[in-house]
Structures are given as structure tokens and as C-alpha cells.
N, C-alpha and C positions, 0 to 999 in steps of 0.2 A: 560633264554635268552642267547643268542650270549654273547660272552665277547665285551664288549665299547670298541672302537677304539677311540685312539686322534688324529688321521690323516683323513683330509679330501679322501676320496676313488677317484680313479681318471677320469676323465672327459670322460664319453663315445664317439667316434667319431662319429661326424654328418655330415649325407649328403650334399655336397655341397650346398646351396641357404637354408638350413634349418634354424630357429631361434634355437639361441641358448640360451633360454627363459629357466628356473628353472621351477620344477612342486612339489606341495604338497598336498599330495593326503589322504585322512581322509578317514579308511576302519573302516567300523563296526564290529567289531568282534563276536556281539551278546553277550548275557549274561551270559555266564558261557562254555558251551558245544563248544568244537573246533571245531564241524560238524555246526556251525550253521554260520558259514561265507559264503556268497554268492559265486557261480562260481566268476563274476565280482570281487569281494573281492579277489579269489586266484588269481585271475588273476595279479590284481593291485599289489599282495605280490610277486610275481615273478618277476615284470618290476620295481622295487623300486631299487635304485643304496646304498640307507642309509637308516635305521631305528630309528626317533626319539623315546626312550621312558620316557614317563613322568612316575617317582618311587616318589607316595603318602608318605605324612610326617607317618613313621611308616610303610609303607605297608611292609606284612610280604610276606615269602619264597610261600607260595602256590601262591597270588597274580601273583610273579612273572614265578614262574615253569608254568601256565598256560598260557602265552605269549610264553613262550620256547616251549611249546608241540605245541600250534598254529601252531606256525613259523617252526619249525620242519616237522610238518607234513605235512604243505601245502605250500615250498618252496624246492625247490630241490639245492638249491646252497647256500652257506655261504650267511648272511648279513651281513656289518658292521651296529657298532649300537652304538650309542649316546645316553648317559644317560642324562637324564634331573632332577634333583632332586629337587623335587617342593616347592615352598616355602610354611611356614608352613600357613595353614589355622585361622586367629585368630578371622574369625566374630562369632565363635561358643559361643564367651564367651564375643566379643566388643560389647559395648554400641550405637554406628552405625553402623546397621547390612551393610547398603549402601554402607559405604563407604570403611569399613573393605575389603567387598565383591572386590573396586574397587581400594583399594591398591594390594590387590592380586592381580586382572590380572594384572594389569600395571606391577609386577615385573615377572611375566609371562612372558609375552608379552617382556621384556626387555630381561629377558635369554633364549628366543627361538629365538629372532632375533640375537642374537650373536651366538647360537652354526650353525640356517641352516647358514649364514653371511661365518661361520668358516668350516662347514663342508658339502654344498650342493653347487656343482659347475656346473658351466653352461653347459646348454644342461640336466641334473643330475634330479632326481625326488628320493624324500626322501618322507617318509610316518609318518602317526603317526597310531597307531592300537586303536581304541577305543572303550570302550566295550559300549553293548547296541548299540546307535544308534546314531553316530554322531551329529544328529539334535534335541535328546531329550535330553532337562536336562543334557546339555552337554558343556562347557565351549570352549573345543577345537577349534572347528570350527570358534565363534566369534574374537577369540585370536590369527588365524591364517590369515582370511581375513585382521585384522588388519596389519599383521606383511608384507603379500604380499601390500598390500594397500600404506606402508610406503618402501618396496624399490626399492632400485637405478635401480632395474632393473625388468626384467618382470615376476612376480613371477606365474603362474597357480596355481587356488584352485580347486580341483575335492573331490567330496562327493561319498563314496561309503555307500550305506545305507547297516544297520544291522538289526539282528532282536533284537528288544528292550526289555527292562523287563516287559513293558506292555502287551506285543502280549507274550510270556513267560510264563508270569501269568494266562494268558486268558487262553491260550493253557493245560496248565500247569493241572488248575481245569476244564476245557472241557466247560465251557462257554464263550458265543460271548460277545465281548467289550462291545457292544452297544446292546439295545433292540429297537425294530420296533419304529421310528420315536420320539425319544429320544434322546436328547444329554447327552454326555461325557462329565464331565470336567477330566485335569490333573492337580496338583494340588499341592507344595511341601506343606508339615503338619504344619507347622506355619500358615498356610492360614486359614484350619481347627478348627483352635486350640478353636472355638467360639462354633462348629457345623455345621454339614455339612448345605449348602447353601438351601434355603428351596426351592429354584427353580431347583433343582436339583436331579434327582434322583439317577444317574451313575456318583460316582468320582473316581479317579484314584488318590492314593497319594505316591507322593515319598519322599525321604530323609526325614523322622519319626525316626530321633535317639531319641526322646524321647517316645516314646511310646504313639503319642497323640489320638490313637484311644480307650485308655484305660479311658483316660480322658473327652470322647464326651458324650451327651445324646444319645445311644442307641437305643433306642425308634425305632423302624420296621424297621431297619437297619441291615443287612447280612456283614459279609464280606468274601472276598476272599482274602489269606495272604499267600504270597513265602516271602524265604529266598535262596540263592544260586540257585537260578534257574537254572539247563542244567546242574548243577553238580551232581558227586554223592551225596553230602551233602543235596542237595535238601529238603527242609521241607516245605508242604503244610498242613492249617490248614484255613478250614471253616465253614460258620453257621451263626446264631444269634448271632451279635455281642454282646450282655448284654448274652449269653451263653459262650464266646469263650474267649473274650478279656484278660479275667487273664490268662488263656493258653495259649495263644499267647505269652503275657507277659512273662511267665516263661521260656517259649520254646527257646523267643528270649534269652536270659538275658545268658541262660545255653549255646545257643548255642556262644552268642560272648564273654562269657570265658572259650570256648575250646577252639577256634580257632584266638581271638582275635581280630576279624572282623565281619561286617555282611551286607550283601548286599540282603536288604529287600524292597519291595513294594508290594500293596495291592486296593485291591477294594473295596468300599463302595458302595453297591448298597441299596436303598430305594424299601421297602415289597409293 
């Protein structure tokens, strides 16, 4: 990424009778692959005056260098850019996953309204770059509404959709989300964690750090399983799930003590 600047960048001049309204504008960046940003998306990356970025407790160098290739590629002009260092996540291990969940934004929510506050001036549009899809499974956008919602002045929220880890996946193994007149659910793995819902034949699960598909009744159940999707790192693995599942297992396990991360999602479809 760009080097952080601690100076807020200076205030573009606006047409006479124009507002001089603040813009925050949420671009998907899709899942892994720099080509998978929307025209819309480069566009929004070019008319951005600052870049917020949010740096995960621990996120390592690849993380980051993949934001800098983005930006790079699909911006022709310097950005400045604000680093945001995210507080640490503690519901992984709190006793109330609720509430755990809703300390974190709220300290969110507190250090993104003092940096745009500190470094987004009027008339000015600052971005965040989000991977996936701003609207799934995705904390951003809610944390943002907030932040415009609470100030002094007139803050714009604009959504530039991504393509998500779901439509990724799909893509990925060459089958359609959904089958003829059947629903979808999406699903984070704690939901799961019982067996898939018996009214249901097509679920999507995301954030599975524990491996809960290794742990389900099996029983005529397929899955479809990425890790890093749009990367070169890319690992797809499907089948019978009571065939697959320790594979999977393995695969993940070896794969996030290479690299010491893992950005996985999967399908569970019913035979």
C-alpha cells in the first residue's frame, strides 16, 4: 500500500452554489484477483481524495501487498492513505459472543469517526476498499452508516458492489448457486454446527475457522470448498462430503501454516 499520511489532503475546489457535503464510498474489491473490481469500482478508485485502510489484528505482508497491487494497477495518481488498526477481535474466545461482537464495533465505530473527523474535508470523498462484497458478511458498511448517521455534517454513503466469495466459489467449481426452484441459505458455521437445516438443501457457509463441516452428519451431502479464491494460491476441493472432509481438513490446516492465514468458504449442497 501507499505510505499513511498524518495530514489531512487538501479540500478540492467546488463549483460555486455546490454542497460542500463529505462522500464515503465502500468499493468491493472482490475476493482475491485485482481484475475482479468493477469498471464502477475503478472508477470510484480514481475520484477518491483519501484511502481509509482497515489493517486486521495480525494481518500479514501478502494481505497487504494485495491492496497495493489493486491500487496500483487501477489508480493512475498517488493516494494518500490512513491506516486504521483494527481493534483486536475477542468474541473468538468471549463467553458473549453478542456482545463481545458489539464492543468491537462500537470501538470501531469510535476510531473511524475521529480519523474520517481528522482526515476527510469538506467537499472530499475518502473510500474504504472491501474485499468480497461490501454487503456480505461484512461489518463495514453497517459501521459506516453509523458513523455518517452521527455527524455534524452531511456525510454520503455510496456502495460499490463486489464480486463475493460466493459467486467465486460457484464460479470457481463451474456450478450454479442455486438449482431450479430451490432456495439458498448463507450461513456463518456456528449456525451449522447441529447439521445442516433439514429444510434445506443449498447452504453457503462462511467463517468455518473451525473446521465445522468435518464435524456434521454427512449423510448425502456434496460439498464445494475454496480457499483463496482469484489467487494464485487458489485450492479447490470437492465430492462427498463423508469422502472429502478429512482432505479438506488437512489441506486447510497445511495451508494456514504456510501462509498463516486462510480465507475459506464452501458449499453444502443435499444429493
Amino acid at each position: 500500500m501507499p505510505a499513511a499520511v498524518p495530514a489531512r489532503p487538501a479540500a478540492r475546489t467546488l463549483p460555486e452554489g455546490t454542497s460542500a457535503s463529505r462522500e464515503l464510498v465502500l468499493i468491493g474489491i472482490g475476493a482475491g484477483d485485482p481484475d475482479w473490481i468493477t469498471l464502477a469500482g475503478v472508477r470510484a478508485l480514481e475520484q477518491l481524495d483519501v484511502l481509509f485502510v482497515v489493517l486486521k489484528e495480525g494481518e500479514l505482508d501478502d494481505l497487504v501487498e494485495a491492496r497495493r497491487v489493486l491500487v496500483e494497477r487501477h489508480r493512475s495518481e498517488p493516494l494518500p492513505v490512513v491506516e486504521l488498526q483494527d481493534p483486536p477481535r475477542p468474541w473468538r474466545k468471549a463467553p458473549d459472543y453478542d456482545a463481545a461482537v458489539a464492543t468491537w464495533r462500537a470501538q470501531r465505530l469510535e476510531q473511524w469517526t475521529a480519523a474520517v473527523s481528522e482526515h476527510l474535508g469538506a467537499g472530499q470523498t475518502g473510500g474504504f476498499l472491501v474485499w468480497g462484497d461490501p454487503s456480505l458478511y461484512e461489518s463495514t458498511l453497517a459501521i459506516v452508516q453509523k458513523l455518517a448517521a452521527a455527524a455534524p455534517d452531511l456525510i454520503d454513503v455510496r456502495v460499490i458492489p463486489g464480486v463475493s466469495c460466493v459467486h467465486a466459489l460457484t464460479a470457481a467449481h463451474r456450478v450454479p448457486l442455486n438449482r431450479q426452484g430451490r432456495a439458498v441459505q448463507i450461513l456463518p458455521a456456528r449456525l451449522i454446527a447441529g447439521g445442516v437445516p433439514a429444510d434445506v438443501d443449498d447452504v453457503v457457509v462462511m467463517l468455518d475457522g473451525r473446521e465445522t463441516f468435518a464435524s456434521i452428519d454427512p449423510t448425502g451431502l456434496d460439498i464445494y470448498w475454496g480457499a483463496y479464491l482469484g489467487t494464485p494460491d487458489e485450492l479447490l476441493i470437492s465430492g462427498p462430503l463423508a469422502d472429502v472432509a478429512n482432505e479438506i481438513a488437512e489441506v486447510r490446516r497445511a495451508a494456514l501454516e504456510r501462509k498463516g492465514w486462510v480465507f475459506d468458504t464452501y458449499l453444502l449442497r443435499r444429493r
